[in-house]
C-alpha positions as MATLAB code, in Angstrom:
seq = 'XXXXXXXXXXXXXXXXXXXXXXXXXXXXXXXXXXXXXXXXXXXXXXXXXXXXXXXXXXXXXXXXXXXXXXXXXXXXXXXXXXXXXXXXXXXXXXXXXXXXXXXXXXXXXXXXXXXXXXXXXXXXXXXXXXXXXXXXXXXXXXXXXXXXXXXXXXXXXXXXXXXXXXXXXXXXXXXXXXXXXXXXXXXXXXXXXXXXXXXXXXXXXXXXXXXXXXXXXXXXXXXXXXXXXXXXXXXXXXXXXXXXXXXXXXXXXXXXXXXXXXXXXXXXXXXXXXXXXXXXXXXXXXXXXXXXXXXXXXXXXXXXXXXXXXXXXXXXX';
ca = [
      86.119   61.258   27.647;
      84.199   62.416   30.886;
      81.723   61.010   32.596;
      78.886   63.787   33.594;
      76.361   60.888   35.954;
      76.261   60.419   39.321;
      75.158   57.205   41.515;
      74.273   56.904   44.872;
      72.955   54.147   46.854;
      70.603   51.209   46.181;
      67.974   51.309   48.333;
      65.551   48.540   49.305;
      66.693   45.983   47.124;
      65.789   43.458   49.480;
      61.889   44.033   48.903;
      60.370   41.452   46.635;
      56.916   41.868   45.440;
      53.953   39.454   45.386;
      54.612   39.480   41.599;
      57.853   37.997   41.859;
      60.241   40.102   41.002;
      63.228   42.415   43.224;
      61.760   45.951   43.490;
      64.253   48.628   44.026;
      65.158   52.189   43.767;
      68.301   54.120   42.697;
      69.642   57.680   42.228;
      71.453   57.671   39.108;
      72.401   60.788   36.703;
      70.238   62.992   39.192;
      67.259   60.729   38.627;
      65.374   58.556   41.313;
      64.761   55.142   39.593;
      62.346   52.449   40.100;
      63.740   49.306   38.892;
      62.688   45.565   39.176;
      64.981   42.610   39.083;
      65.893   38.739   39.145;
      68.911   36.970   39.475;
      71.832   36.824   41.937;
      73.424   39.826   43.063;
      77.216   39.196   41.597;
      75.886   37.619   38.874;
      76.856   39.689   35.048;
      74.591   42.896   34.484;
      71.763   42.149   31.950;
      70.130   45.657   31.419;
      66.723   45.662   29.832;
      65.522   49.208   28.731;
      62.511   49.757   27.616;
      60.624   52.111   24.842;
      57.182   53.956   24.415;
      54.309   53.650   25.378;
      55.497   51.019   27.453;
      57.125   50.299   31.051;
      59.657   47.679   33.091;
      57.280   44.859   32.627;
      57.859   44.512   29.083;
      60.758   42.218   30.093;
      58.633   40.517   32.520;
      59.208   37.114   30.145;
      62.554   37.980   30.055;
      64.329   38.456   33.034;
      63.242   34.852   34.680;
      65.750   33.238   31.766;
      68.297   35.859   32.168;
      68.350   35.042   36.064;
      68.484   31.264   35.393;
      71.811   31.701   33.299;
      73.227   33.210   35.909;
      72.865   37.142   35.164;
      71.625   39.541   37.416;
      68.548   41.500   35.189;
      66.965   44.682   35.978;
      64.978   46.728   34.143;
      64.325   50.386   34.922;
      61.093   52.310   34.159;
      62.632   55.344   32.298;
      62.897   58.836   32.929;
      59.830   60.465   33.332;
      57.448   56.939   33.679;
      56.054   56.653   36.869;
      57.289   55.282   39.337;
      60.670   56.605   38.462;
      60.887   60.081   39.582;
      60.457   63.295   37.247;
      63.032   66.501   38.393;
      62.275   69.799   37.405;
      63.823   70.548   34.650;
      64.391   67.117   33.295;
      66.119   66.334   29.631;
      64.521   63.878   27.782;
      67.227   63.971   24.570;
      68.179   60.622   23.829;
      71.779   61.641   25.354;
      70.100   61.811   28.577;
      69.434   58.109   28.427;
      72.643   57.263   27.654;
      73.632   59.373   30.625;
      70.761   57.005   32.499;
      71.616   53.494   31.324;
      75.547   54.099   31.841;
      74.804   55.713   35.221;
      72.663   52.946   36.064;
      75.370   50.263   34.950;
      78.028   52.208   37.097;
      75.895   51.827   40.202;
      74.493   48.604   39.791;
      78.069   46.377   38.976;
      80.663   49.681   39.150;
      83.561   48.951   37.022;
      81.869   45.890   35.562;
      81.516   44.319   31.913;
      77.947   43.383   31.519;
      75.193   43.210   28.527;
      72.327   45.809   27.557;
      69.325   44.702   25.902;
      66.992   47.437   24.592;
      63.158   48.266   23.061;
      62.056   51.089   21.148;
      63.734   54.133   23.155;
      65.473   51.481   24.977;
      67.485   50.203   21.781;
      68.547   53.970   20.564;
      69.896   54.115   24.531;
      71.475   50.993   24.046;
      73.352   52.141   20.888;
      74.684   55.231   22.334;
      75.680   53.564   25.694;
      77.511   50.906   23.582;
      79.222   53.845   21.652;
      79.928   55.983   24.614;
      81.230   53.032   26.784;
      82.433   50.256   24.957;
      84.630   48.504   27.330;
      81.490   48.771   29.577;
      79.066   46.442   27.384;
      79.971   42.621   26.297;
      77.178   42.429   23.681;
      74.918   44.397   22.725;
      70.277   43.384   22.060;
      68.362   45.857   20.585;
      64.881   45.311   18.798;
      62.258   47.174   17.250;
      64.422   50.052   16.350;
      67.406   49.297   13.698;
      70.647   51.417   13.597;
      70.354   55.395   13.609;
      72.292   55.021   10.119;
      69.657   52.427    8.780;
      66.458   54.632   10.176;
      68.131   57.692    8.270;
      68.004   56.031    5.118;
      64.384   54.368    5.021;
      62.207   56.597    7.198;
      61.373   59.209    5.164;
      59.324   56.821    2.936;
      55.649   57.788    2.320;
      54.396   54.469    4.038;
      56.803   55.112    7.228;
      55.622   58.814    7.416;
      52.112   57.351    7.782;
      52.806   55.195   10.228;
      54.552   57.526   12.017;
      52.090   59.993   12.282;
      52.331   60.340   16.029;
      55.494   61.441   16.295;
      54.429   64.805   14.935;
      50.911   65.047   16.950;
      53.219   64.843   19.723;
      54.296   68.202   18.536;
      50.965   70.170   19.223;
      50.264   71.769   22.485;
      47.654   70.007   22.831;
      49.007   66.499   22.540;
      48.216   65.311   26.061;
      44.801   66.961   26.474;
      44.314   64.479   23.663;
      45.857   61.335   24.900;
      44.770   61.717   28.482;
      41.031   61.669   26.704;
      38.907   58.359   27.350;
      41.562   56.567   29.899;
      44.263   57.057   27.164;
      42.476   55.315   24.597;
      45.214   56.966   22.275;
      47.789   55.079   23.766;
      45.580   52.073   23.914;
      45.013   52.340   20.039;
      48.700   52.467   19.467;
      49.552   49.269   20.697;
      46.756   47.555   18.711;
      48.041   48.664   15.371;
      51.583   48.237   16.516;
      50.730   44.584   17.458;
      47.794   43.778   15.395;
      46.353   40.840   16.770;
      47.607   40.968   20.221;
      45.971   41.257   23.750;
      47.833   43.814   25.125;
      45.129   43.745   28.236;
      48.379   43.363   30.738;
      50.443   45.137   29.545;
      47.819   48.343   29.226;
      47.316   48.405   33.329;
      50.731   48.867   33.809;
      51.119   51.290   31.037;
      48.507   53.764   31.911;
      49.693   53.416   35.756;
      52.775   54.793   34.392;
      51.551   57.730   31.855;
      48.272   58.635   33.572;
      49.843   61.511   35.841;
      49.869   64.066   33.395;
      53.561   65.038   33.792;
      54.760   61.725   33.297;
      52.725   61.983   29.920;
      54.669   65.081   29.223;
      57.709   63.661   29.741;
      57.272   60.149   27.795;
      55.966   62.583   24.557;
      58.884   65.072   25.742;
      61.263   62.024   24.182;
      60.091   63.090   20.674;
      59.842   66.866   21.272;
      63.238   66.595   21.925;
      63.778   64.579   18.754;
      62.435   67.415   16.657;
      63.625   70.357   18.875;
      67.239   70.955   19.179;
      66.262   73.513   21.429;
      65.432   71.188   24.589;
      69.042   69.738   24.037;
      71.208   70.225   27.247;
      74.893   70.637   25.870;
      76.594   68.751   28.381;
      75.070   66.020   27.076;
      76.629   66.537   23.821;
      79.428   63.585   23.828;
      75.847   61.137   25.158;
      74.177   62.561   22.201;
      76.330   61.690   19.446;
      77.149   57.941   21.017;
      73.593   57.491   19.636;
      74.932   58.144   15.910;
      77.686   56.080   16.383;
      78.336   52.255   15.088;
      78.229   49.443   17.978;
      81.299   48.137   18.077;
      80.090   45.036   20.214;
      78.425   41.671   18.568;
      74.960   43.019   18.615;
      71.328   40.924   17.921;
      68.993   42.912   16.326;
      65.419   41.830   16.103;
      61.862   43.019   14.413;
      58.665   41.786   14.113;
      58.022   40.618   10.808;
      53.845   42.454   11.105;
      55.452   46.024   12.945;
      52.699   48.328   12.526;
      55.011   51.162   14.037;
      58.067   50.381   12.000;
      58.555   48.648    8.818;
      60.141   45.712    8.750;
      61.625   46.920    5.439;
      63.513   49.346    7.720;
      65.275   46.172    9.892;
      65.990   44.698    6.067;
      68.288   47.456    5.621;
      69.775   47.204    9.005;
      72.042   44.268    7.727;
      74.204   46.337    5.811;
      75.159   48.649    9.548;
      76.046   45.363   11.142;
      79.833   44.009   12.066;
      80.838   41.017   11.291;
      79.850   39.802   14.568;
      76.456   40.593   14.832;
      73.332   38.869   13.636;
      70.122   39.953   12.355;
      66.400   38.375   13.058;
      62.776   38.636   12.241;
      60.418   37.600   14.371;
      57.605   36.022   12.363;
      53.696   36.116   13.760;
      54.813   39.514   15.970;
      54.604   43.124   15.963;
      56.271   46.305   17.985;
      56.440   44.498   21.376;
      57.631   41.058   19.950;
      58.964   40.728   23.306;
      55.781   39.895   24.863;
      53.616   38.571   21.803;
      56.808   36.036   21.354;
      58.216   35.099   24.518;
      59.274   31.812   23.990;
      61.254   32.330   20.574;
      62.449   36.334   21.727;
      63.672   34.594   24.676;
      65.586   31.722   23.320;
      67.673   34.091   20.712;
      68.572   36.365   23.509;
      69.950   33.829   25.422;
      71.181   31.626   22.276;
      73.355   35.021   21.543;
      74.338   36.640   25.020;
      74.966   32.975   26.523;
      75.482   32.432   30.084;
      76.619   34.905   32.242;
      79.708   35.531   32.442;
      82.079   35.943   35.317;
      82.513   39.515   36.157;
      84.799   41.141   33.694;
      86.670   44.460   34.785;
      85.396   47.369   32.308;
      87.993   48.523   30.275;
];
């Protein structure tokens, strides 16, 4: 199977901001990335993707731990969030963040096992790149969003439809007219019914940093245009693409929030049945969409209770 990314250099990975974490950029698949980062630099790849609306600093909890055990962690902001760069013409297909997060694993420990841990958008890139790459990936996180095979057979529920209600608004014209309205209060509403309960004050600044240039907006929403619209599809992406469909052959966590207000938990429930023997299953009680950040402590500890410490560096087969 062929690889269609590219990687070039790391650049300024010695910068560390005042908020404590390595700040770096990288040209992977065609794409300029903004990344930030803990740990030492030969220790095992922990990749942290993240989904919508969201950015890097969703693993802000996470990555401290993951350094301690010995793993170098980095988490990109995605195609088309700001800082990361936008090119004309960009996909935003889910293949084309396979293409990202194996391009991004090639540059950052080339020819390397290492671990991928993914939210949202993140965990549907972290089942394709699994799929796609397999020697590439020791084990496997992914929360928020179960198997493809497990969403196919719950979503279409009445209940699910309603709560997914933005996924077709995104489909208007219009849509970011709309969400740009009142400092994106839009966005701002969806993470208070996705985490009922929760201040999401911190995590807001950095979102709306992120989505307020309106072509960044474009291309976050472009995710689920792309979704609905075979049309946007680049075909060399094709072999990326159906990764995503795939079954993860690794040991893979999967983790909800038991109060989701995006996705229902009933939809995780039915995950167990797409699992390998390997794998485990958990629900986060007391947290929504972003358990990540609502439930540090206990996210945290499963993550590393699963991956373990880091390993030494394992060639990819």
């Amino acid at each position: 199977m062929s690889d269609n990314f590219t990687s070039d250099h790391v650049e300024d990975e010695s910068q560390t901001s005042i908020d404590g974490f390595d700040h770096f950029t990288i040209i992977a698949n065609g794409v300029q990335f903004s990344l930030i980062g803990l740990g030492p630099q030969d220790g095992e790849l922990a990749l942290c993707l993240h989904g919508f609306p969201d950015t890097a600093y969703t693993w802000r909890y996470l990555l401290g731990p993951l350094a301690k055990a010995g793993y170098r962690a980095v988490a990109p902001f995605q195609r088309g969030y700001w800082p990361t760069s936008t090119p004309p013409g960009s996909s935003f297909q889910t293949g084309a963040l396979v293409a990202d997060a194996c391009a991004i694993a090639s540059q950052l420990s080339p020819g390397n096992q290492g671990v991928i841990i993914g939210h949202d958008w993140g965990a549907f890139s972290a089942y394709g790149a699994a799929a796609y790459q397999p020697g590439a990936w020791r084990r496997v996180v992914t929360c928020a969003v179960p198997p493809v095979a497990a969403m196919a057979s719950a979503f279409f529920s009445v209940d699910q439809l309603k709560r997914s209600w933005y996924m077709f608004f995104f489909q208007v014209p219009l849509a970011e007219a709309a969400i740009m309205m009142n400092d994106l209060a839009l966005i701002e509403r969806l993470w208070n019914d996705w985490s009922p309960g929760y201040n999401a004050t911190d995590d807001l600044i950095h979102v709306k940093r992120a989505l307020r240039n309106e072509d960044n907006l474009s291309s976050a929403i472009g995710y689920y245009r792309a979704m609905f619209d075979s049309t946007r599809h680049d075909d060399s992406l094709a072999q990326y693409q159906a990764a995503v469909m795939a079954p993860t052959p690794q040991p893979l966590l999967y983790m909800h929030g038991r109060n989701d207000g995006c996705l229902d938990v009933e939809l995780a429930l039915a995950a167990k049945t797409y699992l390998n023997a390997e794998s485990k299953m958990h629900i986060v009680e007391d947290a929504g969409h972003f358990m990540n950040v609502e439930q540090p402590e206990e996210f945290n500890a499963r993550v590393l209770e699963f991956l373990g410490p880091a390993q030494p560096k394992i060639p990819a087969t």
